[in-house]
NULO-829978 format. One record per residue: x, y, z of N, C-alpha, C in turn; residue in one letter. Coordinates in steps of 0.2 Angstrom, whole numbers, plus 5000, padded with zeros to 4 digits. Example, Ala and Ser with C-alpha at 12.3 -4.5 7.8 and 13.67 -1.06 7.14 Angstrom:
<atoms>
506649725039506249785039506649845039A;506449895035506849955036506450005039S;
</atoms>
This chain:
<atoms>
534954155645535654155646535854085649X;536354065648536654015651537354005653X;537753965656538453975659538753915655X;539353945654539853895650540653925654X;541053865651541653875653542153885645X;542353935647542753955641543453955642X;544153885643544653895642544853895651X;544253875655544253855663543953915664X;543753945660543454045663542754015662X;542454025667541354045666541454095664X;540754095659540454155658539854135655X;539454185653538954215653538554195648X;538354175643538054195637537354175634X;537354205629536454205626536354135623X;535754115625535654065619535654055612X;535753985609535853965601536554015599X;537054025602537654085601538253975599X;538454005595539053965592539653965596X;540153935596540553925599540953975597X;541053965590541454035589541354115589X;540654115589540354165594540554185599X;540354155602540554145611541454175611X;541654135609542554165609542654235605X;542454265600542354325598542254375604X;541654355605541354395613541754385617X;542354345618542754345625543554355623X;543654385619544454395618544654325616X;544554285612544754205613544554215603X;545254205601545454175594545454105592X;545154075586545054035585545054035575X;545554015574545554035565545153995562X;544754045556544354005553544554005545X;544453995541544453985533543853985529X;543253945526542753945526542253985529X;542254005535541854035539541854105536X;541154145535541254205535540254255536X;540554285542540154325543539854405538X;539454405535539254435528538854495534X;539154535539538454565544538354635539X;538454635532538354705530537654675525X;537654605524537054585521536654535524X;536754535530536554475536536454415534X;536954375530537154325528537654295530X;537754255533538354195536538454165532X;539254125528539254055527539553995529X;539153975532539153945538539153875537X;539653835534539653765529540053705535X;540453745537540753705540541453675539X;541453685531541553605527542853615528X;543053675532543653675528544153635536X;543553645543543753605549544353655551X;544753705549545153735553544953755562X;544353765562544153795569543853735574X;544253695573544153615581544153655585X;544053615590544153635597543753585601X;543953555608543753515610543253535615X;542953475616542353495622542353435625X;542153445630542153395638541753335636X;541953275637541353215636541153215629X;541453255625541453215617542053205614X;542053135611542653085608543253145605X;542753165599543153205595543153275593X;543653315592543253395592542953405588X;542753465587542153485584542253565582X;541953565577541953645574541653705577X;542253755578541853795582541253845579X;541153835572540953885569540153845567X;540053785567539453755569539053735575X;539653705576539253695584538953745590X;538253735592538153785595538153765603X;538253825607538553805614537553795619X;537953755623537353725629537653745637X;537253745642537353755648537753725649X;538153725655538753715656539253675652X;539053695648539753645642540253695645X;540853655643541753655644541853645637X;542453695636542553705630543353745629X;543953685628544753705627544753735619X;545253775617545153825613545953805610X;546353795616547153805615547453735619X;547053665616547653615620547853605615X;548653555615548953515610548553475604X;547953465605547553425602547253465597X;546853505599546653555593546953595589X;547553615594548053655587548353625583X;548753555585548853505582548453505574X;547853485575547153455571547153515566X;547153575569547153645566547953645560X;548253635562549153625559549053585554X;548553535556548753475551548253475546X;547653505546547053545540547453605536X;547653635538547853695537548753665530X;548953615534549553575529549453545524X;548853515524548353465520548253525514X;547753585516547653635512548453665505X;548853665510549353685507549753615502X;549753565503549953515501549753505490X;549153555492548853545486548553625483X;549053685485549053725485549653765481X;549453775474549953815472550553855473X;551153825473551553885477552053965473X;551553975472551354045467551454115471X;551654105478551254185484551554245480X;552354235480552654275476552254325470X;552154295468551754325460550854335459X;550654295465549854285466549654375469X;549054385463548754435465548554435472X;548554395475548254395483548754385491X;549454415487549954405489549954445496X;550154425502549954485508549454495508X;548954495506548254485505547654415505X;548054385508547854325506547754275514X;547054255516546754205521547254165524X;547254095518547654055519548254075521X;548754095519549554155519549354165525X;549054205529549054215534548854165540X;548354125537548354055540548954015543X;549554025540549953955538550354005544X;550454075542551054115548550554095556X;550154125556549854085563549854045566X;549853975563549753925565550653895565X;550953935563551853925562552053865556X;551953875552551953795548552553835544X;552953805543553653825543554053785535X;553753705536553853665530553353645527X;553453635520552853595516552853525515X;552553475521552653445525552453365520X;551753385518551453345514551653355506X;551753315505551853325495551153285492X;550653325491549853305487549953305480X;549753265477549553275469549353345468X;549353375464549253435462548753455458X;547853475461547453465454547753505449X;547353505445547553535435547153565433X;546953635434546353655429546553725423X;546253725421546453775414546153855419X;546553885419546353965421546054005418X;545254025418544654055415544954115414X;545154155407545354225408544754245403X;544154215402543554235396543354295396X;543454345403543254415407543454455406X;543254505403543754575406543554595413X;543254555415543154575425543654535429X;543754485428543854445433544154375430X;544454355432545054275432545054235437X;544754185435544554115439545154065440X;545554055445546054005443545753945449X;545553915447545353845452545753805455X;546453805454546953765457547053785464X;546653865465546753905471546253875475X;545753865472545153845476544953785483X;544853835488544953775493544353765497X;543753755493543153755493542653785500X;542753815499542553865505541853885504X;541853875499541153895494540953975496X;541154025498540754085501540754095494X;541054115490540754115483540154105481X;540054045482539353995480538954025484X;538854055492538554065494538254145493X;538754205491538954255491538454255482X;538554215477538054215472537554165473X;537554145476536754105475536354135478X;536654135485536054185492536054245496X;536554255491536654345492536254375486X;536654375480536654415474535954365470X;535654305471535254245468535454265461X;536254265459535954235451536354185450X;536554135454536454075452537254045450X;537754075449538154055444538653995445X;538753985451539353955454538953895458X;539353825458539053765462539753715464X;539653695469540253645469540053595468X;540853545464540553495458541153435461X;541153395460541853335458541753335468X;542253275468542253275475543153245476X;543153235484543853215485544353285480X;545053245479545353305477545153345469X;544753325467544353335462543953405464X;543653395470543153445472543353525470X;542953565468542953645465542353655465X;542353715466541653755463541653775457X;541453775453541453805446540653835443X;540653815437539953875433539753795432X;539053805430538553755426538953715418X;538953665419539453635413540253655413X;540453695419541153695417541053765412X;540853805411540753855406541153905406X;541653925404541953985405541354055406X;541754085413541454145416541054215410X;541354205408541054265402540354225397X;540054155397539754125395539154105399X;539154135404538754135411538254195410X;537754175417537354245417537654275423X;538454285426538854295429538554385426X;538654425433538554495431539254535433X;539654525433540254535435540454585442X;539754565448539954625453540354615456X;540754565455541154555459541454545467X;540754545469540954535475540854435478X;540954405472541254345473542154355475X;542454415471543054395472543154425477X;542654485482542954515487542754465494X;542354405493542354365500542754285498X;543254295492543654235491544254255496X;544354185500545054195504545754215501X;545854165496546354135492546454185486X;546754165480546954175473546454175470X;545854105470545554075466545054135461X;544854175465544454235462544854295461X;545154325457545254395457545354425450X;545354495452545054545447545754535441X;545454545436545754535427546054625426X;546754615429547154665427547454705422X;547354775419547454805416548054845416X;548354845422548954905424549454905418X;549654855414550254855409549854865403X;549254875402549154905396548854985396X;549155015403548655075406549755105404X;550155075408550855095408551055115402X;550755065397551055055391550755125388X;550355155388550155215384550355285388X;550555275394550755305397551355355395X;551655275392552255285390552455285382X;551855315381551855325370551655395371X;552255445368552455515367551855515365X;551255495358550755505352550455485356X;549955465363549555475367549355525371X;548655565372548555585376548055545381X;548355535388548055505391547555535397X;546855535396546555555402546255495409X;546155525412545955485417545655515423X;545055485423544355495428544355435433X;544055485438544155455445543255455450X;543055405448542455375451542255405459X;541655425462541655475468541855415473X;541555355474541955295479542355285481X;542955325475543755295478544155355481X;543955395480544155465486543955435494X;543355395494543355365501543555325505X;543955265500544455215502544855185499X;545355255494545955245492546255235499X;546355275503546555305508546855235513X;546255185515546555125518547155085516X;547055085509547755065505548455085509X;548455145511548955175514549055185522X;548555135525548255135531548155215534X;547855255531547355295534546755265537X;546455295540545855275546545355265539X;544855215541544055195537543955275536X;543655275529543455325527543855415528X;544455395526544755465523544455495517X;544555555518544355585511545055605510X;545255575502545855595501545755625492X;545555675491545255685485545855705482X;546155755486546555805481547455765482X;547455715487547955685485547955625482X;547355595481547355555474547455595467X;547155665465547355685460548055705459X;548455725464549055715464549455665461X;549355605466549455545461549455535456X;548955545453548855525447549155565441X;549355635444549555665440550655655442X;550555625447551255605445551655545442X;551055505442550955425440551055455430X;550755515430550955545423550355545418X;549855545422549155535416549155605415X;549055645408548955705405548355765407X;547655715409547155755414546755725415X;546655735422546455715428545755755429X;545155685428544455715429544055695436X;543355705435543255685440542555645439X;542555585439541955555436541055595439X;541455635444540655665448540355725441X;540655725439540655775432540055745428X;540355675428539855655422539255625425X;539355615431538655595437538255665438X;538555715436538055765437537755785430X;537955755424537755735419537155715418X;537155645421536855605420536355615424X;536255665431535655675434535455725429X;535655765423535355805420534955775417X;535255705412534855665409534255635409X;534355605418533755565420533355595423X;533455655425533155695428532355715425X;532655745418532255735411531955705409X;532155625409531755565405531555565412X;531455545417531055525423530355575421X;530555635421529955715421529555665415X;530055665408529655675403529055595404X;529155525407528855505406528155495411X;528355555417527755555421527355605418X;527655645412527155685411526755655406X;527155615403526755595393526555505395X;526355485401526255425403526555365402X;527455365400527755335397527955275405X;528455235403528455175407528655195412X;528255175417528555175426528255125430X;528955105435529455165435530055135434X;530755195430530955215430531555215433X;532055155432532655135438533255155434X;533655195438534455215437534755175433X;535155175427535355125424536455125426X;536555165431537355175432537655125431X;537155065436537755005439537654945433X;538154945431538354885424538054815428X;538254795433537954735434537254715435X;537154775439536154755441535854755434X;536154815427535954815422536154745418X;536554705417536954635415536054595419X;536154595425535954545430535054555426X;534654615425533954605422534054605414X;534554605412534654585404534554495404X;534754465409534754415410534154375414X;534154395418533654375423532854405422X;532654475421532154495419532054515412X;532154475408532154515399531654555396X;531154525402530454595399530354625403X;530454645406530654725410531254765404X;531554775399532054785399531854865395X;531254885395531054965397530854995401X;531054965406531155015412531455025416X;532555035412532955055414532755115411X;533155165414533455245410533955205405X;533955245399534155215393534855265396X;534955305402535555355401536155295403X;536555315398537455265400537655295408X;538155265408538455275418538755325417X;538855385422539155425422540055425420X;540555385420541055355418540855365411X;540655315408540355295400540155385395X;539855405402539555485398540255525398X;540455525403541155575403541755555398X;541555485396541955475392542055495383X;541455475384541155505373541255565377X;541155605380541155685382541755685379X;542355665382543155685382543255685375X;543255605372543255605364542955655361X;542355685362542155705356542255805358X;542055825364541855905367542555935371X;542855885374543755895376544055885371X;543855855369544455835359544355895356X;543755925356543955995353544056055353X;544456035363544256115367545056105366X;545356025366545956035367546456025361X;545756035354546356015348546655955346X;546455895350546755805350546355755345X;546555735342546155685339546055625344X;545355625343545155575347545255505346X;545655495342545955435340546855425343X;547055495345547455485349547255505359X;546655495359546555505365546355435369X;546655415374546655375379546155395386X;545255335387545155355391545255295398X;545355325403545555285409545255295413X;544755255417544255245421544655225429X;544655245434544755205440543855215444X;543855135445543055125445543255095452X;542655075458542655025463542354965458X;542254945454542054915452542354855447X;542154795448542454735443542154755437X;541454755437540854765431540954815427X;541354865429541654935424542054905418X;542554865421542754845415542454785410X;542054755412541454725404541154775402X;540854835407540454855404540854925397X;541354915398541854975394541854935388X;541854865389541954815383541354825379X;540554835381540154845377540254865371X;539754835365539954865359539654915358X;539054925363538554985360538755065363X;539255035369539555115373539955135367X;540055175363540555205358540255235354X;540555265353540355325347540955325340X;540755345333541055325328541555295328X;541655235330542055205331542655195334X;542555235341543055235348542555215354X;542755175356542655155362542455215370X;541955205373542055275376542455275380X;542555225383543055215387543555145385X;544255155387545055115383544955065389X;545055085395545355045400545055065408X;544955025412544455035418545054975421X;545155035428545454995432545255015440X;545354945444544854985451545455015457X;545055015462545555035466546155045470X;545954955469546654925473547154925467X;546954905460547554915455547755005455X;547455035458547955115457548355115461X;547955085468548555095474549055035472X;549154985469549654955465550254995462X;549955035458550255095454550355125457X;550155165461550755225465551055195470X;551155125471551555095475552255065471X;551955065463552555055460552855115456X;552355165457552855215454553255235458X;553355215467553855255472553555295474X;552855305474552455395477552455385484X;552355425490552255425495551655445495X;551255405495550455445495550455495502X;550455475507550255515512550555575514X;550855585512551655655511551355695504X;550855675501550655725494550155785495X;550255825492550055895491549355885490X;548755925490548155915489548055965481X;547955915477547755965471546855965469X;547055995464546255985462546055985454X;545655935453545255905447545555965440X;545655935433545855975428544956005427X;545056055423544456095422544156085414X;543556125413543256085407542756055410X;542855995414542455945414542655925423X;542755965426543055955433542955955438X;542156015437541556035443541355985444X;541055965449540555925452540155965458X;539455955458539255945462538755885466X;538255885465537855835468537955765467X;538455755461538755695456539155655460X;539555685466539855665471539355605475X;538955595478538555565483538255495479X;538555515471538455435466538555375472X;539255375474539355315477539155265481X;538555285484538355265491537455265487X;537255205493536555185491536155245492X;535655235486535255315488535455385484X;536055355482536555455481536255465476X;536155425469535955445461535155455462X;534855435464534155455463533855525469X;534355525476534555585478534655635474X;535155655470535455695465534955695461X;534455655457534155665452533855715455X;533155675460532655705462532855805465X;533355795466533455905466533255905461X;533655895456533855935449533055905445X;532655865447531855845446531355905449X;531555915454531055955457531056035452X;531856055455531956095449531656115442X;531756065438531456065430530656045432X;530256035435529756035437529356075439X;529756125444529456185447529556275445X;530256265442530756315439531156345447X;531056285453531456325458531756285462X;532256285467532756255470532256225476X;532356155479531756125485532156175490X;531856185495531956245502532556185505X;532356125505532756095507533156015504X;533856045501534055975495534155915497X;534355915506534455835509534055795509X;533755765503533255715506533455655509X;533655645515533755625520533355545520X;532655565519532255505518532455455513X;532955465509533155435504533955375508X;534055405511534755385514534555325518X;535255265520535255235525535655175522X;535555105527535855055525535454995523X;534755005525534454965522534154915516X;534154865514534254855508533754855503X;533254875506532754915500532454945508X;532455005502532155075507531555115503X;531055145505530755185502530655265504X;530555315500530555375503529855395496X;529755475498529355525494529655585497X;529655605489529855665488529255705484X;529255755489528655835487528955845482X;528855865476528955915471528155945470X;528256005471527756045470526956025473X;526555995468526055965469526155885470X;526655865467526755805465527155775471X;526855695472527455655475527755605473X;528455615472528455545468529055495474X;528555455471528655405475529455355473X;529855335478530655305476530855245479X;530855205475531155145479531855125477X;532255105484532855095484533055025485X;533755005482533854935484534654925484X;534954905488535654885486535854795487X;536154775482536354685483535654665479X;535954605474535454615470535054575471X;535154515476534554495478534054535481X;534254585484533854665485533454665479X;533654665474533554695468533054675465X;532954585465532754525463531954545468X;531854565472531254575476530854645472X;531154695471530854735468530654715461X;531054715455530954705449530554645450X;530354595454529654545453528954585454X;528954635459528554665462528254705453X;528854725450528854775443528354715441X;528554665438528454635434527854585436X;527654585443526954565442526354615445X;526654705442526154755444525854775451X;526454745456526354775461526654835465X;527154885459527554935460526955005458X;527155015466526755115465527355165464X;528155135463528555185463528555215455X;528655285456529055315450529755315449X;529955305453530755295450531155255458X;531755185455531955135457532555155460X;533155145462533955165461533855105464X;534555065460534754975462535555005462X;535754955467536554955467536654875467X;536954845465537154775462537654775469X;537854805474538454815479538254815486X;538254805491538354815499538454895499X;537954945502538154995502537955035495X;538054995489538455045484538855025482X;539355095477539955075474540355085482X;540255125486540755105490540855035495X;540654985492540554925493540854895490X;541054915483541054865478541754835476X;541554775470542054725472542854735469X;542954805468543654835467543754865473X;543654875476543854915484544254895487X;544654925493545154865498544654805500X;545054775499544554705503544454735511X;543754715516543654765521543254685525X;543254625522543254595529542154575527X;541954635521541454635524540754675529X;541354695533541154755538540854805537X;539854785538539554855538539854935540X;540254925547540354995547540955015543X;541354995537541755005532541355045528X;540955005526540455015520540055095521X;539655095528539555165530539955225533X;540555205535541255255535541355275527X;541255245524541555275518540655315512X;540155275514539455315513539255385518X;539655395522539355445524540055485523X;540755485523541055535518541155545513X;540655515509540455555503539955585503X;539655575508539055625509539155725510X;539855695517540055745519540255785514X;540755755508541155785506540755825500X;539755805499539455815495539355865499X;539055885507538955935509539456005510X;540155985507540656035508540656075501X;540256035496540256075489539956155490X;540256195485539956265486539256265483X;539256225478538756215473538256155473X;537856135475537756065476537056045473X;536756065468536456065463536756065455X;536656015452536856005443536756035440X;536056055439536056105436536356205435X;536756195440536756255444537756245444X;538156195440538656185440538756235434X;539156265433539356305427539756285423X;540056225423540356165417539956165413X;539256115418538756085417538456125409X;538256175413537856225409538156255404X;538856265403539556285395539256205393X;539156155395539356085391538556105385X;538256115390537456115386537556185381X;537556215383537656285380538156285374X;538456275373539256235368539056185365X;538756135367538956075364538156025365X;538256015367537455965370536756015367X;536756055368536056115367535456095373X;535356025375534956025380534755965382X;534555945389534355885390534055825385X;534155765384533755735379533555755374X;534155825371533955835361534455785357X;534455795353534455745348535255725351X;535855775352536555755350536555735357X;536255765362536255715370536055645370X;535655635366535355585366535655515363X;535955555355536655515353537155485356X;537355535360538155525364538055505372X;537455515374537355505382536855425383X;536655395377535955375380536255315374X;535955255378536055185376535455125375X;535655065374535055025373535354945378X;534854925378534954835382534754815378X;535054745381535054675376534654595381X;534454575376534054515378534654455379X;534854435385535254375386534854305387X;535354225387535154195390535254195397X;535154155400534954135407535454085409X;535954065410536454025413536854035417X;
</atoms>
């Protein structure tokens, strides 16, 4: 411990703690830009490079960043003279001088760093007139739109892919007003080994990253009489639609989200947990069937589109040892077209599917050529969170004054499909309904508790019967990148993996409200989906009564021929760039 003066106040503090630190710890504001505390992945980006955070200190000439520099015994340290804020005002104009004046129309309108920055600091006029870089706007995604004009090199990006996620995609390049981050060659993003998890766009301050919007092609069929439009609702966003509308971290807002949507005017309203209890039927069965017939393990959850993108690319010879099962989105989707198209009499040709996903990566992966079935798409349009609450912000709804309804039927039970969202939950839900088809009986007890937490690779075992089969877990793909090495150079005793490409999860992911980051976000909203999977009456897949008409009707059985057709997919070998 040692003493410093903070703003003429002593205090107290630990050693090697930063100056911006130290202010955080003392009620003492100091605006940053560049700076960003990642404490849900214990990563900092700690560059330095945007200078908003001066501040001066006794006995040296010029001020100094509070976000690098680290404090020493009695150092003196002003936060608030004419000099730094000054310095602060005039960085912060400099930024704006060469900054698009777009807010009006900018996806990150009200939502936006810098914007905030400029009101705090009171800058009132656009002071400096800068040359204006010129770059061409990447729309090559159906995830995400790159506009580098926004770009005020902050790099968290860079840092958020390189030394978070390790796959590599983004570097800063050019210098002076030239300076940008971009891809290797200038390559538009879709020509990349970019996995679209998008949680590059959820730590950009600015414009320069944000999600590739679909709301005018979702309106538009909305409003064609010859559609029938459905739409499924991802178990993630039940637990932070709700901050949109500033309810507390982690509301469960399930039955007035389906409200919404039903006044927003979608025809029926599913529940993506439907087809996540699907999918634990599916994997549940190929997991069984490959530890009994000595087939590849182990065997990793194929849900999340990016971590699947990311070993398409990164590991291409592992690429038998995903579960071939599609994501539960994807499954519920060929379902509607083919087994709701005929419960409800529609040509699936006039049926529209609509995903709201936390995810950026839902929508490339909807794009896949091999997710469809005789020539429809399984899924039309994949929109994430924050574009719904978009939508019922412009259809005029009052979300918070809405009635609780509940999920259309057919397809609308869920049980243990719910707890998808959060790290842990898919191979949780499998392993019941595993134990089950293994023993012919229900575990004494379904919590497997040892599976849960925030850690970023976790391990647990699960008893089934005589057998133990071993699970490892991992969220954030450089998490991911330490297992799948362990695969591929034979040092893996698990039988089955679950990866989340996200912080947390899907309820992490890079479609959510933007949350700062904030580990307690991310488990405010993982452990009410937990709850709201312990309130189910029914909390076993197998034992859902859709589930069972869907098989009984239609499917005939886990992994038979027409399950296997319409539930089950293949991977592709990528380059590397």
């Amino acid at each position: 411990m040692m003493k410093i003066f903070l703003n003429n106040i002593e205090v107290e503090v630990k050693d090697n703690m930063t100056v911006l630190e130290v202010a955080k710890e003392n009620g003492v504001n100091i605006p940053t830009l560049c700076h960003l505390d990642m404490k849900s992945i214990k990563m900092v980006n700690q560059v330095g490079t945007c200078r908003i955070c001066m501040v001066e200190v006794e006995g040296r000439m010029n001020l100094m960043p509070a976000c690098t520099t680290k404090v020493w015994d009695g150092m003196k340290i002003r936060t608030n003279t004419t000099k730094a804020i000054n310095a602060r005002r005039t960085v912060a104009e400099l930024f704006l001088s060469n900054h698009p004046k777009d807010c009006l129309t900018c996806e990150r309108n009200k939502n936006c760093e810098l914007q905030d920055l400029a009101a705090d600091l009171n800058i009132r006029e656009d002071k400096y007139k800068g040359k204006m870089p010129s770059y061409t706007k990447d729309t090559s995604s159906n995830s995400m739109i790159r506009d580098r004009e926004k770009c005020v090199m902050c790099r968290r990006c860079e840092t958020m892919c390189n030394e978070v996620q390790t796959v590599g995609v983004y570097s800063g390049v050019n210098r002076s007003l030239e300076a940008v981050v971009s891809t290797a060659f200038d390559y538009p993003i879709a020509d990349t080994s970019c996995t679209f998890c998008g949680q590059c766009v959820s730590v950009c301050p600015t414009g320069a990253l944000t999600q590739a919007s679909h709301i005018g092609d979702v309106w538009k069929e909305l409003n064609n009489p010859e559609k029938v439009v459905v739409v499924q609702v991802a178990p993630a966003i039940r637990v932070a639609l709700g901050e949109e509308f500033k309810m507390p971290i982690g509301s469960r807002v399930t039955g007035k989200m389906v409200s919404s949507l039903r006044r927003i005017g979608f025809d029926k309203v599913y529940d993506t947990s439907f087809g996540a209890d699907v999918t634990v039927m599916e994997e549940a069965n190929e997991l069984l069937d490959r530890i009994k017939n000595g087939g590849k393990l182990p065997m990793l959850t194929s849900c999340c589109p990016a971590w699947v993108k990311f070993i398409e690319h990164q590991f291409p010879t592992l690429l038998d040892v995903p579960s071939t099962c599609k994501s539960p989105h994807q499954m519920l989707g060929v379902l509607a077209k083919t087994y709701l198209a005929e419960k409800l009499k529609v040509d699936p040709a006039k049926m529209v599917i609509v995903s709201i996903m936390p995810c950026l990566a839902k929508k490339y992966e909807a794009a896949r050529d091999e997710l469809s079935n005789d020539g429809y798409s399984d899924v039309d349009y994949v929109l994430t969170t924050r574009e719904l609450a978009s939508m019922i912000r412009e259809a005029g709804i009052n979300f918070n004054v809405l009635p609780d309804e509940d999920f259309d039927k057919f397809m609308g039970e869920s049980t243990s499909g719910v707890i998808f969202g959060t790290t842990g939950g898919v191979i949780e839900a499998t392993a019941r309904t595993a134990a089950y088809m293994l023993t012919g009986e229900n575990p004494k007890d379904i919590d497997f508790t040892q599976l849960r937490g925030f850690d970023g690779i976790r391990e647990g075992v699960v008893k089934v019967g005589d057998t133990d089969i071993k699970i490892g877990i991992a969220h954030g793909l450089g998490h991911a990148r330490t297992l799948l090495e362990n695969i591929r150079d034979g040092k893996s005793e698990y039988h089955a993996i679950e990866i989340m490409a996200c912080p947390g999860g899907c309820v992490g992911g890079g479609g959510q409200p933007f949350y700062g980051n904030d580990p307690a976000v991310v488990e405010a909203r993982g452990k009410a989906l937990h709850a709201e999977g312990a309130d189910k009456p029914v909390r076993l897949a197998h034992e859902n009564k859709e589930i069972k008409a869907l098989y009984d009707e239609f499917l005939d059985k886990p992994g038979g021929t027409k399950a296997h057709k319409l539930l089950h997919t293949s991977f592709i070998q990528r380059t590397k760039l």
